[in-house]
N, C-alpha and C positions, 0 to 999 in steps of 0.2 A: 252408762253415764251420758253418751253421747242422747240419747232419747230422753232422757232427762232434763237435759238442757233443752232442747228441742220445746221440750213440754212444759218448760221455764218460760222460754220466749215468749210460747201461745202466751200462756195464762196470766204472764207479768203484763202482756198489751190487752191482754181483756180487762185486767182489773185495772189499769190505770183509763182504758176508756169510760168502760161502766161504771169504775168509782163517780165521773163528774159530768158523763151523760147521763141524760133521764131514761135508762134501759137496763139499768139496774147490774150490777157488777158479782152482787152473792149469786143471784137464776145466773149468770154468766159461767160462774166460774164452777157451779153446782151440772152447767149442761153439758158444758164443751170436756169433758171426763165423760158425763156421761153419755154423750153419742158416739164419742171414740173409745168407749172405754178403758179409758186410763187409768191406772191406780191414783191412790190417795197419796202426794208426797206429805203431809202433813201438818200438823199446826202452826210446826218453824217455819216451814215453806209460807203459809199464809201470813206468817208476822212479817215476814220478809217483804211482801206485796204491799200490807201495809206502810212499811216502813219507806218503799218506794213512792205510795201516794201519798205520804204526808211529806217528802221531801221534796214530790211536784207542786202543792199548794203552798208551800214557805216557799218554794223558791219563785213563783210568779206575783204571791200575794204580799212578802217581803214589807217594801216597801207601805202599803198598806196596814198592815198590823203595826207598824210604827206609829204609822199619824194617828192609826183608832187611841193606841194606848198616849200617844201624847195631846190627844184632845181627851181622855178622860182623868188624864191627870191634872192638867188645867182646869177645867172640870171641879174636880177637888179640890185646888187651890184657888179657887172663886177669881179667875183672871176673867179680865173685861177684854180680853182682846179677841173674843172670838165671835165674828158676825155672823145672823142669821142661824144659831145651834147648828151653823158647819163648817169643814173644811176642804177645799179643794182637792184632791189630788196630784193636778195637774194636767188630767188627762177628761176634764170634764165632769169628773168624778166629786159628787160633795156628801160628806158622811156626815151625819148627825152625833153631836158631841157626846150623847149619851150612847152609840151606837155599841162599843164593848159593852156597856151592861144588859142591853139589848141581845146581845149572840151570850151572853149566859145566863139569860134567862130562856132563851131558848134550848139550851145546850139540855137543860137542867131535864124532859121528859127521855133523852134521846137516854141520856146515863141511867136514869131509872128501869126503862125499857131493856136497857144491854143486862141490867143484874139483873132484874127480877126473870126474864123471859130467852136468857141466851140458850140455856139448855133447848127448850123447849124447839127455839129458832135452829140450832144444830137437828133436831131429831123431826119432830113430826110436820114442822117445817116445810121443809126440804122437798115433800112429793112433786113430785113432776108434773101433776094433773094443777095444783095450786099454784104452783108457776105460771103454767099457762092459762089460770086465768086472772094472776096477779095483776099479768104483765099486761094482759089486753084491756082488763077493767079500768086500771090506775090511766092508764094510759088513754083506753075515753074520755077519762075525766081529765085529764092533763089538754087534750085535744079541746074539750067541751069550754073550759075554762078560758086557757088562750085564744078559742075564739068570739066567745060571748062577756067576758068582762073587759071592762075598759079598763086600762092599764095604763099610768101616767107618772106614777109614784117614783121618787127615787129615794137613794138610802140616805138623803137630807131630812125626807119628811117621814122616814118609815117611824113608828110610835112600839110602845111597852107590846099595846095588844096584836100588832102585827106579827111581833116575833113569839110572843104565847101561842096565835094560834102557826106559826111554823114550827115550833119547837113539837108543839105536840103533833103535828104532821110527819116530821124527824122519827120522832115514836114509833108509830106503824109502822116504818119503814125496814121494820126489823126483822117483818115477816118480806123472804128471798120473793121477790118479782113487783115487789111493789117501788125501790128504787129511791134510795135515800135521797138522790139529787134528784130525780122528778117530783116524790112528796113535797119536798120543800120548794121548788120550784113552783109545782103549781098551787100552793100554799100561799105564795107572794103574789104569784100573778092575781091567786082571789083575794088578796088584800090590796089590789090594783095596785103592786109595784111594775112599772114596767119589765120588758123580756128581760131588757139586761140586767137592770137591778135585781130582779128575781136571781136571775142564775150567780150572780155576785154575791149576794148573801147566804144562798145556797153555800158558795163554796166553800166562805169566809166562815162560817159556821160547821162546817166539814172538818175543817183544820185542828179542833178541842176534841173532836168524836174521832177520827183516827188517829190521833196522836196518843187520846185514850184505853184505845183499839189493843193500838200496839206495844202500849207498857202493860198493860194488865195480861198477854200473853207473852212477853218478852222471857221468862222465863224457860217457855217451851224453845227459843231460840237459844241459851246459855247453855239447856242441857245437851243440845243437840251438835250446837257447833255451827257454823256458817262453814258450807261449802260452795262448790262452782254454779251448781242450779239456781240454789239462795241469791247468790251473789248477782247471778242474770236476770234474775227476777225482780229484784232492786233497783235494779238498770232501767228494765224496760220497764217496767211501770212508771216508772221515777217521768221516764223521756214520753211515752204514752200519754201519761197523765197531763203534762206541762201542754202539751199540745192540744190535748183534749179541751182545757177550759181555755188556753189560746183562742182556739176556731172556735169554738161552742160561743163566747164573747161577739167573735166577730160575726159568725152566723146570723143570729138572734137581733143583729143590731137590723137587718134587713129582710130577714123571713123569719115566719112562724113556726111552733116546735112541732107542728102537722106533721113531719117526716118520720117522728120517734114514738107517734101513736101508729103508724103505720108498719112500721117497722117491729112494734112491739106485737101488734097483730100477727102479721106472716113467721113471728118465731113463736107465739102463742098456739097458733096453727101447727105449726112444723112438730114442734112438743107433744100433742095430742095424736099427731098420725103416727107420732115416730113410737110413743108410749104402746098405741096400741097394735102398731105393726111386731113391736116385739112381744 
Protein backbone atom coordinates (compact mmCIF):
# COMPACT_ATOMS: atom_id res chain seq x y z
CA UNK A 1 0.00 0.00 0.00
CA UNK A 2 2.64 2.22 1.12
CA UNK A 3 4.26 2.19 -2.62
CA UNK A 4 1.23 2.80 -3.85
CA UNK A 5 0.70 5.89 -2.32
CA UNK A 6 4.12 6.72 -3.11
CA UNK A 7 3.26 6.14 -6.87
CA UNK A 8 0.05 8.16 -6.22
CA UNK A 9 2.01 11.11 -5.23
CA UNK A 10 4.31 10.85 -8.44
CA UNK A 11 1.64 10.53 -10.82
CA UNK A 12 -1.10 12.88 -9.26
CA UNK A 13 1.82 15.81 -9.76
CA UNK A 14 2.66 14.70 -13.14
CA UNK A 15 -0.80 14.97 -14.32
CA UNK A 16 -1.77 17.90 -12.60
CA UNK A 17 1.45 19.47 -14.33
CA UNK A 18 1.05 18.04 -17.79
CA UNK A 19 -2.54 18.43 -17.69
CA UNK A 20 -1.96 22.67 -17.98
CA UNK A 21 1.78 22.60 -19.30
CA UNK A 22 2.41 22.24 -22.86
CA UNK A 23 4.33 18.82 -22.33
CA UNK A 24 1.52 16.93 -22.42
CA UNK A 25 0.19 14.84 -19.18
CA UNK A 26 -1.10 11.34 -21.18
CA UNK A 27 3.30 10.59 -22.66
CA UNK A 28 3.65 11.64 -18.94
CA UNK A 29 1.79 9.54 -17.25
CA UNK A 30 2.16 6.57 -20.16
CA UNK A 31 6.48 7.09 -19.25
CA UNK A 32 7.12 7.66 -15.75
CA UNK A 33 5.51 3.56 -15.26
CA UNK A 34 7.17 3.05 -17.89
CA UNK A 35 10.77 3.79 -17.07
CA UNK A 36 10.15 2.59 -13.38
CA UNK A 37 8.30 0.02 -14.31
CA UNK A 38 5.38 0.32 -12.39
CA UNK A 39 2.10 -1.50 -12.57
CA UNK A 40 -1.15 -0.37 -14.03
CA UNK A 41 -3.35 1.09 -10.82
CA UNK A 42 -6.05 1.65 -13.09
CA UNK A 43 -8.94 3.29 -14.73
CA UNK A 44 -10.42 4.56 -11.06
CA UNK A 45 -6.94 5.61 -10.36
CA UNK A 46 -6.98 7.66 -13.51
CA UNK A 47 -10.57 9.15 -12.91
CA UNK A 48 -9.34 10.01 -9.87
CA UNK A 49 -6.37 12.35 -11.44
CA UNK A 50 -8.88 13.64 -13.36
CA UNK A 51 -11.10 14.55 -10.91
CA UNK A 52 -8.16 16.24 -9.29
CA UNK A 53 -7.53 18.58 -12.32
CA UNK A 54 -10.85 19.52 -12.93
CA UNK A 55 -11.01 20.60 -9.25
CA UNK A 56 -7.73 22.78 -9.90
CA UNK A 57 -9.35 24.58 -13.01
CA UNK A 58 -12.80 25.42 -11.08
CA UNK A 59 -11.05 26.44 -8.26
CA UNK A 60 -8.64 29.08 -9.99
CA UNK A 61 -11.00 29.82 -12.91
CA UNK A 62 -14.14 30.11 -10.58
CA UNK A 63 -14.69 33.36 -10.66
CA UNK A 64 -14.32 33.51 -14.42
CA UNK A 65 -16.90 31.12 -15.47
CA UNK A 66 -19.28 33.21 -13.64
CA UNK A 67 -18.85 36.43 -15.57
CA UNK A 68 -18.46 34.21 -19.09
CA UNK A 69 -21.90 32.82 -18.21
CA UNK A 70 -23.34 36.11 -16.92
CA UNK A 71 -22.27 38.04 -19.93
CA UNK A 72 -23.92 35.42 -22.22
CA UNK A 73 -26.90 35.58 -20.44
CA UNK A 74 -27.23 39.29 -20.98
CA UNK A 75 -26.26 38.34 -24.18
CA UNK A 76 -29.51 36.64 -24.42
CA UNK A 77 -31.42 39.01 -22.75
CA UNK A 78 -30.40 41.82 -25.37
CA UNK A 79 -29.12 44.23 -22.28
CA UNK A 80 -27.36 47.50 -23.57
CA UNK A 81 -25.13 47.60 -20.76
CA UNK A 82 -22.38 45.92 -21.94
CA UNK A 83 -19.49 47.95 -23.57
CA UNK A 84 -17.02 47.28 -26.29
CA UNK A 85 -18.47 43.04 -26.58
CA UNK A 86 -16.55 42.75 -22.93
CA UNK A 87 -16.04 42.41 -19.47
CA UNK A 88 -13.52 43.14 -17.22
CA UNK A 89 -12.37 40.91 -14.78
CA UNK A 90 -10.71 42.78 -12.79
CA UNK A 91 -7.47 41.80 -13.07
CA UNK A 92 -7.01 43.29 -16.64
CA UNK A 93 -8.76 40.53 -18.06
CA UNK A 94 -11.61 41.49 -20.72
CA UNK A 95 -13.70 38.58 -22.27
CA UNK A 96 -15.85 38.87 -25.11
CA UNK A 97 -19.50 38.56 -24.47
CA UNK A 98 -19.96 35.79 -26.79
CA UNK A 99 -16.80 34.03 -25.29
CA UNK A 100 -19.07 30.67 -23.65
CA UNK A 101 -20.20 30.00 -27.12
CA UNK A 102 -16.94 30.42 -28.37
CA UNK A 103 -15.23 27.41 -25.88
CA UNK A 104 -18.28 25.26 -27.07
CA UNK A 105 -17.72 25.50 -30.25
CA UNK A 106 -14.48 24.64 -29.58
CA UNK A 107 -15.14 21.94 -27.07
CA UNK A 108 -17.31 20.32 -29.76
CA UNK A 109 -14.03 18.41 -32.24
CA UNK A 110 -12.14 17.61 -28.78
CA UNK A 111 -15.67 15.35 -27.76
CA UNK A 112 -16.00 13.79 -31.12
CA UNK A 113 -12.26 12.94 -31.20
CA UNK A 114 -12.56 11.25 -27.38
CA UNK A 115 -15.61 8.88 -28.84
CA UNK A 116 -14.79 8.22 -31.99
CA UNK A 117 -10.80 7.60 -31.53
CA UNK A 118 -10.45 6.67 -27.55
CA UNK A 119 -9.80 3.06 -27.96
CA UNK A 120 -7.53 3.43 -30.48
CA UNK A 121 -5.71 6.53 -28.28
CA UNK A 122 -5.58 3.63 -25.17
CA UNK A 123 -4.03 0.99 -27.73
CA UNK A 124 -1.74 1.68 -30.55
CA UNK A 125 -1.46 5.07 -29.39
CA UNK A 126 0.52 4.58 -26.65
CA UNK A 127 4.10 3.36 -28.39
CA UNK A 128 6.88 5.01 -26.92
CA UNK A 129 8.74 5.55 -30.27
CA UNK A 130 5.35 8.09 -31.29
CA UNK A 131 5.72 9.85 -28.05
CA UNK A 132 8.92 10.67 -28.81
CA UNK A 133 8.28 12.22 -31.72
CA UNK A 134 5.01 13.71 -30.61
CA UNK A 135 6.41 15.49 -28.14
CA UNK A 136 9.61 16.96 -30.06
CA UNK A 137 7.48 17.70 -33.31
CA UNK A 138 4.38 19.44 -31.59
CA UNK A 139 6.78 21.07 -29.70
CA UNK A 140 8.83 22.82 -32.83
CA UNK A 141 5.97 23.94 -33.76
CA UNK A 142 4.87 25.29 -30.55
CA UNK A 143 8.55 26.86 -30.44
CA UNK A 144 8.23 28.04 -34.32
CA UNK A 145 5.02 29.70 -33.76
CA UNK A 146 5.75 31.72 -30.48
CA UNK A 147 8.42 33.01 -32.10
CA UNK A 148 7.47 34.04 -35.54
CA UNK A 149 3.79 35.08 -35.11
CA UNK A 150 2.90 38.34 -33.81
CA UNK A 151 0.72 37.88 -30.95
CA UNK A 152 -1.45 40.91 -29.53
CA UNK A 153 -4.89 39.25 -29.33
CA UNK A 154 -6.92 39.09 -26.23
CA UNK A 155 -10.03 37.03 -25.33
CA UNK A 156 -12.00 40.62 -25.90
CA UNK A 157 -11.20 40.25 -29.52
CA UNK A 158 -10.90 36.49 -29.94
CA UNK A 159 -13.79 35.65 -32.95
CA UNK A 160 -16.09 32.10 -33.78
CA UNK A 161 -12.98 31.22 -36.24
CA UNK A 162 -10.36 31.49 -33.64
CA UNK A 163 -11.89 28.87 -31.37
CA UNK A 164 -12.84 26.41 -34.70
CA UNK A 165 -9.51 26.35 -35.39
CA UNK A 166 -8.51 25.69 -31.62
CA UNK A 167 -11.01 23.28 -31.02
CA UNK A 168 -10.01 21.20 -33.81
CA UNK A 169 -6.37 21.72 -32.47
CA UNK A 170 -7.92 20.12 -28.92
CA UNK A 171 -8.67 17.22 -31.42
CA UNK A 172 -5.28 15.91 -32.14
CA UNK A 173 -4.49 16.26 -29.09
CA UNK A 174 -5.77 12.92 -28.30
CA UNK A 175 -3.00 11.29 -29.90
CA UNK A 176 -0.41 10.82 -25.99
CA UNK A 177 2.74 13.54 -26.70
CA UNK A 178 1.18 15.83 -28.75
CA UNK A 179 -0.41 17.83 -25.48
CA UNK A 180 -3.88 19.05 -25.17
CA UNK A 181 -2.62 22.44 -23.58
CA UNK A 182 0.31 23.01 -26.02
CA UNK A 183 -2.15 22.26 -29.15
CA UNK A 184 -4.34 24.72 -27.99
CA UNK A 185 -1.87 26.92 -26.94
CA UNK A 186 -0.13 27.21 -29.92
CA UNK A 187 -3.42 27.08 -31.87
CA UNK A 188 -4.08 30.78 -30.26
CA UNK A 189 -0.80 32.03 -30.34
CA UNK A 190 -1.37 31.34 -34.39
CA UNK A 191 -4.51 33.01 -34.25
CA UNK A 192 -2.35 35.93 -32.66
CA UNK A 193 -3.70 35.67 -29.27
CA UNK A 194 -1.37 36.84 -27.02
CA UNK A 195 0.90 34.18 -24.45
CA UNK A 196 -1.36 34.88 -21.85
CA UNK A 197 -4.53 34.77 -23.51
CA UNK A 198 -3.41 31.82 -25.38
CA UNK A 199 -2.77 29.72 -22.37
CA UNK A 200 -6.12 31.20 -20.64
CA UNK A 201 -8.24 29.92 -23.15
CA UNK A 202 -6.55 26.95 -23.23
CA UNK A 203 -7.41 26.24 -19.92
CA UNK A 204 -10.84 27.71 -19.74
CA UNK A 205 -11.71 25.20 -22.49
CA UNK A 206 -9.96 22.24 -20.62
CA UNK A 207 -12.54 22.72 -17.91
CA UNK A 208 -15.87 20.89 -20.31
CA UNK A 209 -13.06 18.31 -21.62
CA UNK A 210 -12.06 16.92 -18.25
CA UNK A 211 -15.06 17.28 -16.48
CA UNK A 212 -16.26 15.28 -19.49
CA UNK A 213 -13.26 12.98 -19.04
CA UNK A 214 -14.23 12.19 -15.70
CA UNK A 215 -18.03 11.45 -15.79
CA UNK A 216 -17.98 9.32 -18.84
CA UNK A 217 -15.49 7.00 -16.66
CA UNK A 218 -16.90 7.62 -13.28
CA UNK A 219 -18.38 4.53 -13.30
CA UNK A 220 -14.98 2.62 -13.25
CA UNK A 221 -14.46 4.72 -9.95
CA UNK A 222 -18.17 3.34 -8.19
CA UNK A 223 -17.09 -0.10 -9.07
CA UNK A 224 -13.98 0.11 -7.63
CA UNK A 225 -14.30 2.21 -4.55
CA UNK A 226 -12.19 5.21 -3.56
CA UNK A 227 -9.27 4.29 -1.55
CA UNK A 228 -6.04 5.85 0.04
CA UNK A 229 -4.00 6.01 -3.37
CA UNK A 230 -7.20 7.50 -5.02
CA UNK A 231 -7.76 9.79 -2.52
CA UNK A 232 -3.78 11.26 -2.72
CA UNK A 233 -3.96 11.34 -6.17
CA UNK A 234 -6.93 13.76 -5.98
CA UNK A 235 -4.85 15.83 -3.69
CA UNK A 236 -1.88 16.18 -5.53
CA UNK A 237 -3.16 16.76 -8.81
CA UNK A 238 -5.83 18.99 -7.52
CA UNK A 239 -2.71 21.18 -5.50
CA UNK A 240 -0.11 20.43 -8.84
CA UNK A 241 -2.46 21.59 -11.10
CA UNK A 242 -3.71 24.96 -9.39
CA UNK A 243 -0.18 25.98 -9.30
CA UNK A 244 0.73 24.82 -12.62
CA UNK A 245 -1.65 27.45 -14.40
CA UNK A 246 -0.75 29.93 -11.44
CA UNK A 247 2.97 30.22 -12.65
CA UNK A 248 2.42 29.11 -16.18
CA UNK A 249 0.02 32.61 -16.24
CA UNK A 250 2.76 34.31 -14.64
CA UNK A 251 5.64 33.00 -16.60
CA UNK A 252 4.38 33.73 -20.06
CA UNK A 253 3.52 37.21 -19.03
CA UNK A 254 7.36 37.82 -19.27
CA UNK A 255 9.14 35.02 -21.27
CA UNK A 256 8.48 32.71 -24.01
CA UNK A 257 7.21 28.96 -24.00
CA UNK A 258 11.11 28.18 -25.75
CA UNK A 259 11.67 26.20 -22.42
CA UNK A 260 8.78 23.41 -23.11
CA UNK A 261 10.15 22.91 -26.68
CA UNK A 262 13.23 22.22 -25.25
CA UNK A 263 12.35 20.28 -22.72
CA UNK A 264 10.13 18.29 -24.78
CA UNK A 265 13.09 17.61 -26.86
CA UNK A 266 15.68 16.20 -24.10
CA UNK A 267 12.63 13.76 -23.01
CA UNK A 268 11.98 12.98 -26.79
CA UNK A 269 15.49 12.06 -26.69
CA UNK A 270 15.68 10.31 -23.40
CA UNK A 271 12.55 8.06 -24.80
CA UNK A 272 14.34 6.89 -27.88
CA UNK A 273 17.77 5.82 -25.92
CA UNK A 274 15.83 4.40 -23.24
CA UNK A 275 13.39 2.30 -25.89
CA UNK A 276 16.21 1.03 -27.49
CA UNK A 277 18.66 0.41 -24.62
CA UNK A 278 16.07 -1.97 -23.54
Amino acid sequence: MLSEVLQSVVLGVVQGLGEFLPISSTAHLILVPYFFCWKDLGLAFDVALHIGTLIAVLAYFYSDWIKIFDLAIDNLKLKKAICNNSLSRGRGIMYNRNLLWFLVIATIPGILAGYFLEEKAETIFRSPLLIAFTLAFFGLILYLVDRRVQHKKTLGEITSLDSIIIGLSQAIAIIPGISRSGATITAGLFQKLDRVNAARFSFLLSTPIIFGAAVFKLPHLFREGINIAMAVGVLTSAISGYLAIKYLLKFVQKSSYAIFFWYRLVLSLAIVLVYFLK
